[in-house]
TIMAR-540528 format. One line per 3 residues: number of its first residue (from 1); their letters; for each residue x, y, z of N, C-alpha, C, CB. Coordinates in Angstrom, 3 decimals. Glycine has a CB too. Layout:
! TIMAR-540528
NUM	a	X Y Z X Y Z X Y Z X Y Z ~ ... .
//
This chain:
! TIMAR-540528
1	xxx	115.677 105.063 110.162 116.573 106.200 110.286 117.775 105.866 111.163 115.828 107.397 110.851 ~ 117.687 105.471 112.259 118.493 104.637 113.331 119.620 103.969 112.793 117.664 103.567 113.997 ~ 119.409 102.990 111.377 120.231 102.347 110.789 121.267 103.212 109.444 119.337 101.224 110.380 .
4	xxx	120.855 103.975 108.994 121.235 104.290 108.222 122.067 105.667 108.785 120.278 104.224 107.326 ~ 123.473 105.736 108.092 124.545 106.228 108.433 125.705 106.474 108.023 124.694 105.888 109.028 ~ 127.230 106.910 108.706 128.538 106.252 107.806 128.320 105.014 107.899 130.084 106.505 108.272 .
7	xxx	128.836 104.811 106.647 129.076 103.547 105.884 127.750 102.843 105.292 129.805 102.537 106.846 ~ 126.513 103.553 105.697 125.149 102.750 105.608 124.588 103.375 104.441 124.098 102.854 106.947 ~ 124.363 103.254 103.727 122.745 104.036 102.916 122.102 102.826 102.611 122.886 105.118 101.185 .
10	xxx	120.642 103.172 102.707 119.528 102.601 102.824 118.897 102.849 101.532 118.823 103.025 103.961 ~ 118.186 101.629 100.972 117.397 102.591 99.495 116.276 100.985 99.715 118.816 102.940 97.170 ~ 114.934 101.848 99.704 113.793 101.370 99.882 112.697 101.361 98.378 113.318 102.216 101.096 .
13	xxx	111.762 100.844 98.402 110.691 101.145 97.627 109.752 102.080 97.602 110.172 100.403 97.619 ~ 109.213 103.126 96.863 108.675 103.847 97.352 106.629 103.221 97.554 109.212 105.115 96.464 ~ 106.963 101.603 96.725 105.601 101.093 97.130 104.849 100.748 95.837 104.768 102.193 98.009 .
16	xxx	103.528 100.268 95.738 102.606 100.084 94.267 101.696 100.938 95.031 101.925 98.328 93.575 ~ 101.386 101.908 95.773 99.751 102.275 95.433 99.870 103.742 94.723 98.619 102.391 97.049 ~ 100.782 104.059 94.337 100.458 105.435 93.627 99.706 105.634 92.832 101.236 105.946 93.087 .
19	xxx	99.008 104.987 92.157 97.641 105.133 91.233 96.305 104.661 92.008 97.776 104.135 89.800 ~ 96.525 104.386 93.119 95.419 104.096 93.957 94.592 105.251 94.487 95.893 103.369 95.030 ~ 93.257 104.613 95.032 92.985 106.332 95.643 92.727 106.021 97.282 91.218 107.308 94.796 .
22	xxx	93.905 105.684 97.688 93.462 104.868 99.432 94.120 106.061 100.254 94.458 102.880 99.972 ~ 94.095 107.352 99.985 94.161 108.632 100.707 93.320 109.463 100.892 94.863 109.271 100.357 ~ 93.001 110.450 102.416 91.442 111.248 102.342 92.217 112.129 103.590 89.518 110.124 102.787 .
25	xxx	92.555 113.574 102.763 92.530 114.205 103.952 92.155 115.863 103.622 93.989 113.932 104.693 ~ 92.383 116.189 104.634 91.480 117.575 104.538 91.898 118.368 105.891 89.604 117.244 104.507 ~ 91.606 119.628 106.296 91.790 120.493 107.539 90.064 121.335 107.548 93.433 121.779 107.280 .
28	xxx	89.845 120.826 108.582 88.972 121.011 108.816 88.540 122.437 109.676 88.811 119.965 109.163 ~ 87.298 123.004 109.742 86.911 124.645 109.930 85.982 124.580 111.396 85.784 125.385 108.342 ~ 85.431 123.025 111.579 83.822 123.137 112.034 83.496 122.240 111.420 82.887 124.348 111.762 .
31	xxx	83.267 122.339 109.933 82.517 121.710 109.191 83.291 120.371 109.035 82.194 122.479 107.985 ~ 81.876 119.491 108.772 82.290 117.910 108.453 82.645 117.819 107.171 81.168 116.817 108.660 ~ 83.706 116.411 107.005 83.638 116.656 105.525 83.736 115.085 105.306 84.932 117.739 104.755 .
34	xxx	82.607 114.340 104.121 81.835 113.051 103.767 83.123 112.462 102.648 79.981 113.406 102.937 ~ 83.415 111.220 103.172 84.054 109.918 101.472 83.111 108.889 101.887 86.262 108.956 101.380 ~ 83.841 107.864 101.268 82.911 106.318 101.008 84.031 105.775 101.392 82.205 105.696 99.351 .
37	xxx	84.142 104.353 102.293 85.427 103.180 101.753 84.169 102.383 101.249 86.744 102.173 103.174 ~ 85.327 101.900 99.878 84.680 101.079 99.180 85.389 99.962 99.388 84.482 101.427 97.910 ~ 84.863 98.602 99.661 85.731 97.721 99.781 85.821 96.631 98.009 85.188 96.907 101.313 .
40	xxx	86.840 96.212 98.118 87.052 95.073 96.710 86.855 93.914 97.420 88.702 94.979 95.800 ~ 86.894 93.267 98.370 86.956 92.250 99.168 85.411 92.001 100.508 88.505 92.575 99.821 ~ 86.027 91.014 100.855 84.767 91.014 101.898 85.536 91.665 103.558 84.032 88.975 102.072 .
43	xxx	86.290 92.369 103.267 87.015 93.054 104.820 87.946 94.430 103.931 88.525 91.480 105.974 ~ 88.164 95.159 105.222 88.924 96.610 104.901 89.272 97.103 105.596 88.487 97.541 104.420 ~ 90.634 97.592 106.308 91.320 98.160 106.754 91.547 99.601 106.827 91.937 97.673 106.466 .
46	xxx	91.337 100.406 107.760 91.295 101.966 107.129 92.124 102.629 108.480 89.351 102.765 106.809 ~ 93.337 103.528 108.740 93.201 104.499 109.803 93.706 106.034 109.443 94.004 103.935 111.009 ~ 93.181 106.441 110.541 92.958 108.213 110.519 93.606 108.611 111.402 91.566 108.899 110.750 .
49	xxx	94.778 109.441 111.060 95.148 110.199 112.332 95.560 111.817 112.012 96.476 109.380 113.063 ~ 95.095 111.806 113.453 94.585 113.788 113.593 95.683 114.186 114.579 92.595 114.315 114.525 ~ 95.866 115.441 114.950 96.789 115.684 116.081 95.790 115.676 117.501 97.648 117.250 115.819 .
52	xxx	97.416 115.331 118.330 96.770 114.893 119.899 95.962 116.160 120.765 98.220 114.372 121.004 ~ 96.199 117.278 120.098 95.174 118.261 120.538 94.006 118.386 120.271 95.409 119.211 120.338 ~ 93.569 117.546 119.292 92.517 118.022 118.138 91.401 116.750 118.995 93.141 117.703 115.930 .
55	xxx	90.459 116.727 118.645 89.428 115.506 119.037 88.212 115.841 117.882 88.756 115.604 120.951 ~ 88.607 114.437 116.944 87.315 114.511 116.154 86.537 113.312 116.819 87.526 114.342 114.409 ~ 85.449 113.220 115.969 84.446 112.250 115.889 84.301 111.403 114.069 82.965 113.215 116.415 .
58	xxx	83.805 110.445 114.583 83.281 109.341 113.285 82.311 109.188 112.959 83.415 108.162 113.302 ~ 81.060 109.315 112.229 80.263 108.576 111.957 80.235 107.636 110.690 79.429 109.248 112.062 ~ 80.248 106.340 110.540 79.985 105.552 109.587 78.779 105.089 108.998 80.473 104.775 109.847 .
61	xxx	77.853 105.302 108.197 76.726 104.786 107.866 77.387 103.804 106.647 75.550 105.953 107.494 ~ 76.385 102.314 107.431 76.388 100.875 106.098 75.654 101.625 105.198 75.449 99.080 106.443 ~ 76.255 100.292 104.171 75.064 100.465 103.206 73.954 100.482 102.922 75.007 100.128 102.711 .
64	xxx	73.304 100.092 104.151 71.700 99.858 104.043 71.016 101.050 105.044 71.221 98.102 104.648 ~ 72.042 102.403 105.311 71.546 103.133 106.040 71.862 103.391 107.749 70.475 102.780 105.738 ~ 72.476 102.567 108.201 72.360 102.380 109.715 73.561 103.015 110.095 72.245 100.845 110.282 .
67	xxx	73.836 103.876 110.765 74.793 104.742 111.440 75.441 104.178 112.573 74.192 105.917 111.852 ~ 76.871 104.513 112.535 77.304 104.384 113.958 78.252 105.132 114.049 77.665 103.143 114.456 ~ 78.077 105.898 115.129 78.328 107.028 115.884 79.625 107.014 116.924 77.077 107.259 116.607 .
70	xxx	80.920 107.311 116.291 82.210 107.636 117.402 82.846 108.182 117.501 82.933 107.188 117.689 ~ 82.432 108.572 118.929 83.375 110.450 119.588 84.581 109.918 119.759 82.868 111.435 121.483 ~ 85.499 111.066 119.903 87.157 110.717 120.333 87.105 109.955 121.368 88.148 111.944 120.764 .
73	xxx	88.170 109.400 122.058 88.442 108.457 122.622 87.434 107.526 123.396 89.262 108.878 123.225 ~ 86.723 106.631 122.048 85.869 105.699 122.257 86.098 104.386 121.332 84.597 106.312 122.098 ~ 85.162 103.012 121.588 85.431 102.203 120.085 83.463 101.751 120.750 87.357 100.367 119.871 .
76	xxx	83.491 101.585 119.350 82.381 100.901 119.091 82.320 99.691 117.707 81.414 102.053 118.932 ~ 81.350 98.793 118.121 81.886 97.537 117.658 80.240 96.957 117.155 82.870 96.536 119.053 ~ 79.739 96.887 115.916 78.370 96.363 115.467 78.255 95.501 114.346 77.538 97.395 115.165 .
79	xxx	77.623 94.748 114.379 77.195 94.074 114.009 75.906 93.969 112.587 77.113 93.823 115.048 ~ 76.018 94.048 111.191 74.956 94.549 110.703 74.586 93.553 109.274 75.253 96.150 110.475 ~ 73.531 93.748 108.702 73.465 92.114 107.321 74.475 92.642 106.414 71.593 91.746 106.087 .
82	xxx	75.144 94.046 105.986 76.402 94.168 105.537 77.669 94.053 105.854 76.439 94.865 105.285 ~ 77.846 93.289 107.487 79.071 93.266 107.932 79.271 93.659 108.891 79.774 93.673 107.384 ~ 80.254 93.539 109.701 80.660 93.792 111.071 81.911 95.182 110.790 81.365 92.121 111.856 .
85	xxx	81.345 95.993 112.063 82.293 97.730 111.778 82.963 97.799 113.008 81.213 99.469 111.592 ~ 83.961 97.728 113.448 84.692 98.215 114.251 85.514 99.598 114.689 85.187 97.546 114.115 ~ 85.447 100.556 115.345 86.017 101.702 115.074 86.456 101.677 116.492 85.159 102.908 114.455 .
88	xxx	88.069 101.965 116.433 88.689 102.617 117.972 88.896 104.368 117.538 90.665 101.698 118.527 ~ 88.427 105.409 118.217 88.555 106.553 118.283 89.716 107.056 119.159 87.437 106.953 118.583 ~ 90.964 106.484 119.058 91.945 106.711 119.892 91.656 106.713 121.246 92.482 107.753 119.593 .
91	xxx	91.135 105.526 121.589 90.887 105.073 123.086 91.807 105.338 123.839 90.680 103.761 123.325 ~ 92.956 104.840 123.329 94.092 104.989 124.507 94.830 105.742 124.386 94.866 104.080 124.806 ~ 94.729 106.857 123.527 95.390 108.230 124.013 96.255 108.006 122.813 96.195 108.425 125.716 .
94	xxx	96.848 109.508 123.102 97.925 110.039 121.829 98.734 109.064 122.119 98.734 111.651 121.812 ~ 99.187 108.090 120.378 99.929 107.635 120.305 101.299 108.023 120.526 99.651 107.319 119.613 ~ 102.085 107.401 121.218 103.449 107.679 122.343 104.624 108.313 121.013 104.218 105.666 123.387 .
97	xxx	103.892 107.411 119.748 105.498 107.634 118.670 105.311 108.836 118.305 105.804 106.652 117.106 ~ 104.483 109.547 118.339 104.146 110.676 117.381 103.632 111.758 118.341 102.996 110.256 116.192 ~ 102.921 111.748 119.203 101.745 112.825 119.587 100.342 112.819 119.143 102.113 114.058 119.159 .
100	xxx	100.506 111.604 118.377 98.889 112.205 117.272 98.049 111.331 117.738 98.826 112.039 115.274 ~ 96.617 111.471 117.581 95.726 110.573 117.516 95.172 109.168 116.223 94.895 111.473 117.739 ~ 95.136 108.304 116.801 95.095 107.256 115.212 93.651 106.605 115.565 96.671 105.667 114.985 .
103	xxx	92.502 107.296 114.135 91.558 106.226 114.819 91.434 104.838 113.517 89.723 107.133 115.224 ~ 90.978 104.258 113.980 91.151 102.760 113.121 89.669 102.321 112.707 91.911 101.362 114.195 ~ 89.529 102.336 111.509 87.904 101.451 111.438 88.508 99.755 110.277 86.126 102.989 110.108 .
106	xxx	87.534 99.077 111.439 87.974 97.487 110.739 86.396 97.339 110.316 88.746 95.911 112.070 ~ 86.230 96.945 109.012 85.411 96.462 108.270 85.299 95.267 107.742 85.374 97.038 107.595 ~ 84.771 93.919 108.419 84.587 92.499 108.262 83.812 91.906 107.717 84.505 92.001 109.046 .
109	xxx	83.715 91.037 107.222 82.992 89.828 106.915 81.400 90.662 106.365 82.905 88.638 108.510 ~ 82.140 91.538 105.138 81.133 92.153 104.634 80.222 90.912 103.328 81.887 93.672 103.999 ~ 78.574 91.899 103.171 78.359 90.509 102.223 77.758 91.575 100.834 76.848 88.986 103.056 .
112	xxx	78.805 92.108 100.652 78.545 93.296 98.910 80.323 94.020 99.057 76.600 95.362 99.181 ~ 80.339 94.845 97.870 81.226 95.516 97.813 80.996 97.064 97.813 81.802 95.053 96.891 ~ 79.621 97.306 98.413 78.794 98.492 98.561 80.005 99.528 99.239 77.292 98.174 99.615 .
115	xxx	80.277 101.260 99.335 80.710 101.947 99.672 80.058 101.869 101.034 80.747 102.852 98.886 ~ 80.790 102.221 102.313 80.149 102.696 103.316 80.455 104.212 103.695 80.402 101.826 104.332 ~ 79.528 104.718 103.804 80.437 106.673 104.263 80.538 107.037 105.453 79.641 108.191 103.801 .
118	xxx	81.532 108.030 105.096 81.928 108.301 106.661 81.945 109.728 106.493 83.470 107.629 107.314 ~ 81.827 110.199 107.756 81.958 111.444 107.992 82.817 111.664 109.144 80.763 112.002 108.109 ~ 83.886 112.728 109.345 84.877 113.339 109.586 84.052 114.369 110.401 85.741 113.715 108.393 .
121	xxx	84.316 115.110 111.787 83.733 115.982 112.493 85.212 116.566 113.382 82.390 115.252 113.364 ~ 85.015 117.998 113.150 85.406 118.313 114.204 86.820 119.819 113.562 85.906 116.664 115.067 ~ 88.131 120.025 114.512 88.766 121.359 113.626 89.772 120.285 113.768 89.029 123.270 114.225 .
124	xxx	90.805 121.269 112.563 92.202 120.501 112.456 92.069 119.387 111.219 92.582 119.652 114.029 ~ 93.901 119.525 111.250 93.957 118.509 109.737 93.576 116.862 110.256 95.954 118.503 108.875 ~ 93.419 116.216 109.363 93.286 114.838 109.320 93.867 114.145 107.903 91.775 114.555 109.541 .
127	xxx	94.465 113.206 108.521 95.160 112.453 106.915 94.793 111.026 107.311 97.261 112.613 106.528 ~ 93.829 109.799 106.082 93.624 108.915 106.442 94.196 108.244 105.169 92.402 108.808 106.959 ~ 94.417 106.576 105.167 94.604 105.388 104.589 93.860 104.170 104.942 95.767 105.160 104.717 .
130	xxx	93.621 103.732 103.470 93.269 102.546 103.311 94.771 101.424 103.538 92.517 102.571 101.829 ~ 94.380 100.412 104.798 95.410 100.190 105.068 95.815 98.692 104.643 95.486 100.556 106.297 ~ 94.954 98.397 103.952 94.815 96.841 103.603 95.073 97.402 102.284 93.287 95.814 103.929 .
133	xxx	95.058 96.108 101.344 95.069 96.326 99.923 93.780 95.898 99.290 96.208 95.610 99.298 ~ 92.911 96.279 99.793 91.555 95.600 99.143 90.553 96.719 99.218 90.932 94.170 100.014 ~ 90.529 98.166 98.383 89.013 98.952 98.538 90.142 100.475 97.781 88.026 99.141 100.899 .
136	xxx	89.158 101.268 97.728 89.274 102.595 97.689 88.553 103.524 98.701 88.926 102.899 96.499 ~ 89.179 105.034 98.288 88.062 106.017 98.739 87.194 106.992 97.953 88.605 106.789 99.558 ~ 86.240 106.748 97.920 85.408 107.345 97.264 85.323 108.858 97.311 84.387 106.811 97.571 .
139	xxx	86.287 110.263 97.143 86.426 111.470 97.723 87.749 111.404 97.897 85.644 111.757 98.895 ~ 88.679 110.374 97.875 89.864 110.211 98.358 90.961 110.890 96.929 89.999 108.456 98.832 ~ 92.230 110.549 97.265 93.061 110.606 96.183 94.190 109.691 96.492 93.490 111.994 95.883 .
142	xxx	95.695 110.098 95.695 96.309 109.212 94.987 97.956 109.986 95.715 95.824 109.229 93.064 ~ 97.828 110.877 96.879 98.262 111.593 97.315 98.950 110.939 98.699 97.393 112.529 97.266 ~ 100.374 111.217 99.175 100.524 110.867 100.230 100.501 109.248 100.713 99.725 111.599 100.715 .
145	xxx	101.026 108.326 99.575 100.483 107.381 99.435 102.164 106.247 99.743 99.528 107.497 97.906 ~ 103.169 106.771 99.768 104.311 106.339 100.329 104.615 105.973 101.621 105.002 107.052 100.116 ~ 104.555 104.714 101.946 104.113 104.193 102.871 105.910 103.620 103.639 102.815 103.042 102.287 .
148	xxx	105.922 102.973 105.126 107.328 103.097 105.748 108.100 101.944 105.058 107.341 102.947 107.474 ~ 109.041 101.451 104.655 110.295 102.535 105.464 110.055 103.594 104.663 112.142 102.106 105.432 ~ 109.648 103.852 103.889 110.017 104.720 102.350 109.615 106.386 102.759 108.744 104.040 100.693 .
151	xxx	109.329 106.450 104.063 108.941 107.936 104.322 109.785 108.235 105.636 107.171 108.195 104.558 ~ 110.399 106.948 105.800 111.907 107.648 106.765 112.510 108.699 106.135 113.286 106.585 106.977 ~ 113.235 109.731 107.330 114.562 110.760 106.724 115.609 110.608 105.799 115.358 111.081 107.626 .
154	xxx	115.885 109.263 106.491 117.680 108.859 106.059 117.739 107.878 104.826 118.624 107.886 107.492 ~ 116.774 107.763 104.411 116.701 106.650 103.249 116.512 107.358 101.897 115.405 105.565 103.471 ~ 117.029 106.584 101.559 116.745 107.028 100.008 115.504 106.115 99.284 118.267 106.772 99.047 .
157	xxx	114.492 106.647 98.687 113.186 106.209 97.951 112.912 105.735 96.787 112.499 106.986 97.870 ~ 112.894 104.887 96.148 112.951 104.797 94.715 111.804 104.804 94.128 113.566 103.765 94.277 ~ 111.383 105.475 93.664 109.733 104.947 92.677 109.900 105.409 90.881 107.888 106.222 93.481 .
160	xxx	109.178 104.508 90.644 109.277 104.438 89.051 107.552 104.123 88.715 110.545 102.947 88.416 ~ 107.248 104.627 87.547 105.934 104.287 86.587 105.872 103.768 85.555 105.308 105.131 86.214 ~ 105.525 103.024 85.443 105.147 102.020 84.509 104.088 102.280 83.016 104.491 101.061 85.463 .
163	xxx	104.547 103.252 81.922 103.343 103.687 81.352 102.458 102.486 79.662 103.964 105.475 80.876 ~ 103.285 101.584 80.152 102.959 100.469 79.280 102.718 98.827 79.818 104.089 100.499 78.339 ~ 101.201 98.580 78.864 101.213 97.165 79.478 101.608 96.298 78.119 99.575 96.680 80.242 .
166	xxx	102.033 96.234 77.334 103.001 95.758 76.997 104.262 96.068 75.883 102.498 94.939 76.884 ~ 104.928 95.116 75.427 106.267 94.879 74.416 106.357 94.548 73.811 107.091 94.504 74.414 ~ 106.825 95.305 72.557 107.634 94.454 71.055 108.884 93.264 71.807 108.832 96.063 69.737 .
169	xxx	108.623 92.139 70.976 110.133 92.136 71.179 111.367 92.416 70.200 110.353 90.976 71.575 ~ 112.147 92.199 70.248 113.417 92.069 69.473 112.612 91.695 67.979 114.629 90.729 70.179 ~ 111.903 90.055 67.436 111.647 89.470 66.398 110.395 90.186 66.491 111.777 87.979 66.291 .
172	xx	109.349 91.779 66.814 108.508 91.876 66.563 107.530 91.243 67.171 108.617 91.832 65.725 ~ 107.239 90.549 68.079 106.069 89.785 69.093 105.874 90.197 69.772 106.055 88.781 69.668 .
//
């Protein structure tokens, strides 16, 4: 936004994941509300952020059942035969750019492409991403999926769809 101005316009991509489903959000009452990340790869990238008033909690259960449990501003870090889970629960406080809380779950050196679920606790909206390019959300959608610069003010966005995989040519081929 900073850059763009007199004499400037800016024109960005609006991105490839719009047919993806690496979005999960919801406003919450009390009640929890359950997705899956599914990973395509053997690692996965995911974060969540809520507002800096709000304090949820995480729970992640692997695939083989085993839970792990994280309140707001905590991380917990395990170890399991499906992979290593990392989750920061906005340890260090409302992020400075925004106000909001960002919690982060890193999913490693997994050994399946099994869903793991999570559950969401607590009031207030939450909007999360798959932040890598390797998984979905299972509950998720295809929503909100324009990623930076392309969700700056001052820029202009371009996105286009693609509804064919392939072409005639000219001689018919």
């Amino acid at each position: 936004d900073e850059l763009a101005g007199p004499g400037r316009i800016i024109v960005v991509s609006a991105g490839n994941e719009g047919d993806k489903e690496i979005h999960v959000g919801r406003t919450l009452n009390g009640d929890p509300y359950t997705f899956s990340l599914v990973p395509s790869e053997d690692s996965l990238n995911f974060a969540l952020w809520y507002p800096g008033k709000s304090s949820f909690t995480l729970t992640v259960v692997t695939p083989g059942g085993t839970p792990v449990f994280v309140p707001f501003g905590s991380t917990d870090s395990v170890s399991t035969p499906y992979g290593n889970i990392y989750v920061d629960n906005a340890s260090g406080g409302q992020n400075p750019n925004n106000g909001d809380n960002e919690m982060v779950v890193n999913l490693s050196h997994l050994t399946s492409t099994a869903p793991w679920a999570c559950t969401v606790s607590g009031s207030g909206r939450f909007d999360g991403w798959i932040t890598s390019d390797n998984g979905t959300i299972n509950g998720g959608d295809t929503q909100e999926t324009i990623d930076e610069p392309g969700n700056a003010r001052h820029v202009i966005t371009v996105g286009a769809f693609n509804t064919k995989n392939r072409w005639d040519s000219i001689v018919g081929e």
